[in-house]
C-alpha positions in Angstrom: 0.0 0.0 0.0 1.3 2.9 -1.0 1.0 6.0 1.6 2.8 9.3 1.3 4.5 10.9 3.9 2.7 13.6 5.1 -0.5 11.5 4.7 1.3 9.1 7.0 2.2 11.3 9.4 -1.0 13.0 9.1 -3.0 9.3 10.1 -0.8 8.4 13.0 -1.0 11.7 14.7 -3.0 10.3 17.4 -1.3 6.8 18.0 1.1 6.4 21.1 5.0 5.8 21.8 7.7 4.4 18.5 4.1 4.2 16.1 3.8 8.3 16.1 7.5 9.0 16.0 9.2 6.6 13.9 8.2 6.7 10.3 8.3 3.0 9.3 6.6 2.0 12.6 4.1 4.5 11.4 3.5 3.7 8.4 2.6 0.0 8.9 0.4 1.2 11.9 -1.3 3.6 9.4 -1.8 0.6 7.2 -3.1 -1.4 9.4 -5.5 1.5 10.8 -7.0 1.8 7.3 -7.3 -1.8 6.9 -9.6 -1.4 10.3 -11.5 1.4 9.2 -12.3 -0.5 5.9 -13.2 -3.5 7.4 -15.8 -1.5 10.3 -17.2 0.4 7.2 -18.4 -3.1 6.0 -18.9 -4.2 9.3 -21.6 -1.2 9.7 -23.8 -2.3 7.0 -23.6 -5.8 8.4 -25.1 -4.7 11.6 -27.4 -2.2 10.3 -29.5 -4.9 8.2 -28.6 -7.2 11.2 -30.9 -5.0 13.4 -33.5 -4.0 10.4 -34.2 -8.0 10.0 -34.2 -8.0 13.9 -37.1 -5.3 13.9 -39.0 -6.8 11.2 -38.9 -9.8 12.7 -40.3 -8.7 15.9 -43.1 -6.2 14.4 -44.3 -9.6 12.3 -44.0 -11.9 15.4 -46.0 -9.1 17.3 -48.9 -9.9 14.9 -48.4 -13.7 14.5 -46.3 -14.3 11.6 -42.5 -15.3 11.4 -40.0 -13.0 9.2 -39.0 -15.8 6.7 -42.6 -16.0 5.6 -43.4 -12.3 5.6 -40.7 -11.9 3.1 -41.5 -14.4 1.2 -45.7 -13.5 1.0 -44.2 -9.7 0.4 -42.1 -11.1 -2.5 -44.9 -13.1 -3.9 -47.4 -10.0 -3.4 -44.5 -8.5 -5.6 -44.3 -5.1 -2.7 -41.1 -3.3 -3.2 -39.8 -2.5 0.2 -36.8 -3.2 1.5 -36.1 -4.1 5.0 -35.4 -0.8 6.1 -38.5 0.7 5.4 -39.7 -2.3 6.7 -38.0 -1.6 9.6 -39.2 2.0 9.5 -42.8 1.2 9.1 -42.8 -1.3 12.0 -41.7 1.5 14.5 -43.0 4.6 13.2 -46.3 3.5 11.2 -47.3 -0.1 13.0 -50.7 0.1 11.4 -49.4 -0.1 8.2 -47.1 -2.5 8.7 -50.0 -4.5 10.6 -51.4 -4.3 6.7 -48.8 -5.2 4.7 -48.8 -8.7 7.6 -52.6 -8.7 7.4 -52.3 -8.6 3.3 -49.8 -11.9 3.2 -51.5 -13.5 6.0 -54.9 -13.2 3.8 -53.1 -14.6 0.3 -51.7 -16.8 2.0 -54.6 -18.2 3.4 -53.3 -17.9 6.8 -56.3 -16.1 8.9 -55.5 -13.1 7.9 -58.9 -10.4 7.7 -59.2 -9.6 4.4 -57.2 -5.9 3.6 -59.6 -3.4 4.0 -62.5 -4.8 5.6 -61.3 -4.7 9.6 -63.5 -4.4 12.3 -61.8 -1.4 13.9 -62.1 1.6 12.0 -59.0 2.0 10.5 -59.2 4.1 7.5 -56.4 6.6 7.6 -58.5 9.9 8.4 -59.4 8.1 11.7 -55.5 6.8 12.3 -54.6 10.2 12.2 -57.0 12.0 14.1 -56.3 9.1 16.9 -52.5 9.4 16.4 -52.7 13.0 17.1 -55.4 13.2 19.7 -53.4 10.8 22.1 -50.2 12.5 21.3 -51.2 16.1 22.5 -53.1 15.3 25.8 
């Protein structure tokens, strides 16, 4: 790897005793610094989906349904979200996520009410006026 030496110098700034002083203990410190920060970059997106699957999975447990089957029945349905909107949906909008479960629960011929027709009243005029009323008092 090929680092110049102000940009080595520039990376081991913080680093403590021989590795901020001596340059070729620098520089393969400042290699191996990068090498870490590339890896954690990856690492990151790893554990972001990690914890979107992890949410999913718990938001479509919460309504009787496992994960591996609510992709599946959103893949067959052919709906185009991805797990973090998924994700996104689950915490911030639950009733329509509690749709998107009811809709492949009722194609798949799993009890599911049928998408539209529940017994609460759910149309979204009342699901705001609720969501706000119980959020200001």
């Amino acid at each position: 790897m090929g680092l110049h030496r102000r940009r080595v110098w520039e990376i081991a700034k913080g680093f403590r005793g021989r590795a901020r002083n001596c340059y070729k203990i620098a520089r393969q410190q400042a290699e191996k610094a990068l090498q870490h920060a590339y890896k954690g970059r990856k690492d990151k997106k790893k554990d972001t989906r990690a914890l979107w699957i992890q949410r999913v999975n718990a938001a479509a447990r919460e309504h009787g349904m496992k994960y591996s089957l609510l992709m599946n029945g959103l893949r067959q349905e052919n709906v185009q979200l991805n797990r973090k909107m998924l994700s996104e949906l689950a915490i911030f909008e639950p009733h329509s996520f509690k749709a998107l479960v009811e809709q492949v629960q009722y194609m798949r011929g799993l009890g599911g009410s049928r998408p539209g027709s529940s017994n609460s009243s759910s149309s979204i005029a009342s699901r705001i006026t609720v969501g706000y009323s119980s959020g200001n008092s």
